[in-house]
C-alpha atoms as a printed R data frame, in Angstrom:
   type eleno elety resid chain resno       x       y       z
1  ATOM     1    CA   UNK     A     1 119.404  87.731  66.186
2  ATOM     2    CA   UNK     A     2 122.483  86.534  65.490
3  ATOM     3    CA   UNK     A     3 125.250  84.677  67.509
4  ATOM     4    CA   UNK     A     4 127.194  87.444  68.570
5  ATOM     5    CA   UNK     A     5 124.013  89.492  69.749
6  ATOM     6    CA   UNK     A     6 123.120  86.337  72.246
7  ATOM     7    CA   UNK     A     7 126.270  86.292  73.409
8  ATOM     8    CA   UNK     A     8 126.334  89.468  74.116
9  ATOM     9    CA   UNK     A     9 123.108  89.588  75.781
10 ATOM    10    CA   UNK     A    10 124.520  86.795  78.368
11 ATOM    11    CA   UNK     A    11 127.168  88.235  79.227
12 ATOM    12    CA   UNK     A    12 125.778  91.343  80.114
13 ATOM    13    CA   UNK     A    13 123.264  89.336  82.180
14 ATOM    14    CA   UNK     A    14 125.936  87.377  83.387
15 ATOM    15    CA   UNK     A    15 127.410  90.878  84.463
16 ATOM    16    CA   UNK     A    16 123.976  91.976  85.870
17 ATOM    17    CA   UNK     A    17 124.062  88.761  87.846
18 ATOM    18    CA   UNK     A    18 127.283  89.288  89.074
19 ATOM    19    CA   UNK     A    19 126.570  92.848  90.103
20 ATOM    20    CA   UNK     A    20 123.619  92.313  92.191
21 ATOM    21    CA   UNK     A    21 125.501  89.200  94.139
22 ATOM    22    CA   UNK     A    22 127.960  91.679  94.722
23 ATOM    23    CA   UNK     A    23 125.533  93.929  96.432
24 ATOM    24    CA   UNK     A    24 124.215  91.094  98.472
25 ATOM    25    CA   UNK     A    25 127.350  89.988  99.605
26 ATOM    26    CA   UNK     A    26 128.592  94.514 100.448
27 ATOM    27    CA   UNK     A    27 125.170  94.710 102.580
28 ATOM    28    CA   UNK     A    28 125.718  90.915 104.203
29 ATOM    29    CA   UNK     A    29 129.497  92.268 105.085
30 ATOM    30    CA   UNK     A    30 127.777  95.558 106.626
31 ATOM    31    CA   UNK     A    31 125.539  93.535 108.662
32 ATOM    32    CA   UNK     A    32 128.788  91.553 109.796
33 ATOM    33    CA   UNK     A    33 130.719  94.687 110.884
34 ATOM    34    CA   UNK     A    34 128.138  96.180 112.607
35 ATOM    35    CA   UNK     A    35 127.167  93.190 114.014
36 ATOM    36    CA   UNK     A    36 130.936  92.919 114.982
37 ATOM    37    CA   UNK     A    37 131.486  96.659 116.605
38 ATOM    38    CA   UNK     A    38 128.418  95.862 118.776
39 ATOM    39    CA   UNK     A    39 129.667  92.682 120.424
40 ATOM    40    CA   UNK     A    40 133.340  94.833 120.724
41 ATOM    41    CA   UNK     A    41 131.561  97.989 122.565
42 ATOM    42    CA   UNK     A    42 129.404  94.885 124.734
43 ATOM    43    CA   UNK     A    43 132.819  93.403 125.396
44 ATOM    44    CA   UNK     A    44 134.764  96.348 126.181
45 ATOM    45    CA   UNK     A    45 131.831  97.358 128.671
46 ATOM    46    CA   UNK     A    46 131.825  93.907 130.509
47 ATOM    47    CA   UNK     A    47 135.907  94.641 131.084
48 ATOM    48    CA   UNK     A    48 135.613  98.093 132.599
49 ATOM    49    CA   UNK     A    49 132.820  96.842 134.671
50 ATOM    50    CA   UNK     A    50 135.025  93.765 135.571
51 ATOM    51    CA   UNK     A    51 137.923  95.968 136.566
52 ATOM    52    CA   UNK     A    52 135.403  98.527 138.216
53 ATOM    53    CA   UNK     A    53 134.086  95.709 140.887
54 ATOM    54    CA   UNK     A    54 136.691  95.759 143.490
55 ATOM    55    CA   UNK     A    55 136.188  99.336 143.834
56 ATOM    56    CA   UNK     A    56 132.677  98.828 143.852
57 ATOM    57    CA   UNK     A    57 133.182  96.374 146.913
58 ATOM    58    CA   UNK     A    58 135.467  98.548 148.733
59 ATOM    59    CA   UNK     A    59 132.939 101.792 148.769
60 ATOM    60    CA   UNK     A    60 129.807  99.664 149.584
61 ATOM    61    CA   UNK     A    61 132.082  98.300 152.374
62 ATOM    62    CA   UNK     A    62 133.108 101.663 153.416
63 ATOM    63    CA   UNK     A    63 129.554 103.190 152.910
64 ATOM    64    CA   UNK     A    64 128.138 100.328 155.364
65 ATOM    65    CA   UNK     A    65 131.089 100.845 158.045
66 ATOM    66    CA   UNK     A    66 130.214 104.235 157.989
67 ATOM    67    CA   UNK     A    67 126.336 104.231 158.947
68 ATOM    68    CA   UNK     A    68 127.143 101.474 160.877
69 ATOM    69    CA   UNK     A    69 129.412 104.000 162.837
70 ATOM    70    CA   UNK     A    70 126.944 106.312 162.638
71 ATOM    71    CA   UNK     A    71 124.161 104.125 164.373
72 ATOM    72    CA   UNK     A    72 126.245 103.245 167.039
73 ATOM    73    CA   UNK     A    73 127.244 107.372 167.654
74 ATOM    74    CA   UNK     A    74 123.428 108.169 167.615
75 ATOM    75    CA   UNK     A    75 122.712 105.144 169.586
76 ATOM    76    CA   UNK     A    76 125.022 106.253 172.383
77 ATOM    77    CA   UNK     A    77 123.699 109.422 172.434
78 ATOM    78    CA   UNK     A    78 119.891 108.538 172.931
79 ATOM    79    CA   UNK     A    79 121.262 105.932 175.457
80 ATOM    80    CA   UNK     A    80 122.753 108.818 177.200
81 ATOM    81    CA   UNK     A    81 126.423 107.554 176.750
């Protein structure tokens, strides 16, 4: 073989080389995004279920004043009052 024949064989597996670190580093920065868009959709969940939790309060509140409204109404009645 001659000079120009090696170096042309090393550079094209310098090429090859350089190709397949390429891939490794496109699938890595896949893995990355993804990775990413899951933590934003978990993040954007734990806001709307931050800003959902006064309302939450305020209907369990409500829900208890009411049945406890409605004991004392059936309470009274079997009481005969």
């Amino acid at each position: 073989m001659t000079d120009t024949t090696m170096d042309l064989n090393e550079q094209v597996a310098r090429i090859e080389r350089a190709i397949a670190e390429t891939g490794k580093l496109q699938e890595e920065t896949r893995k990355f995004v993804a990775e990413q868009h899951k933590l934003y959709a978990e993040a954007r969940k734990a806001e709307r279920d931050h800003s959902f939790a006064p309302w939450q309060v305020a209907f369990t509140g409500m829900g208890a004043g009411a049945a406890l409204v409605g004991a004392t109404v059936a309470l009274m009645k079997v009481l005969g009052g």
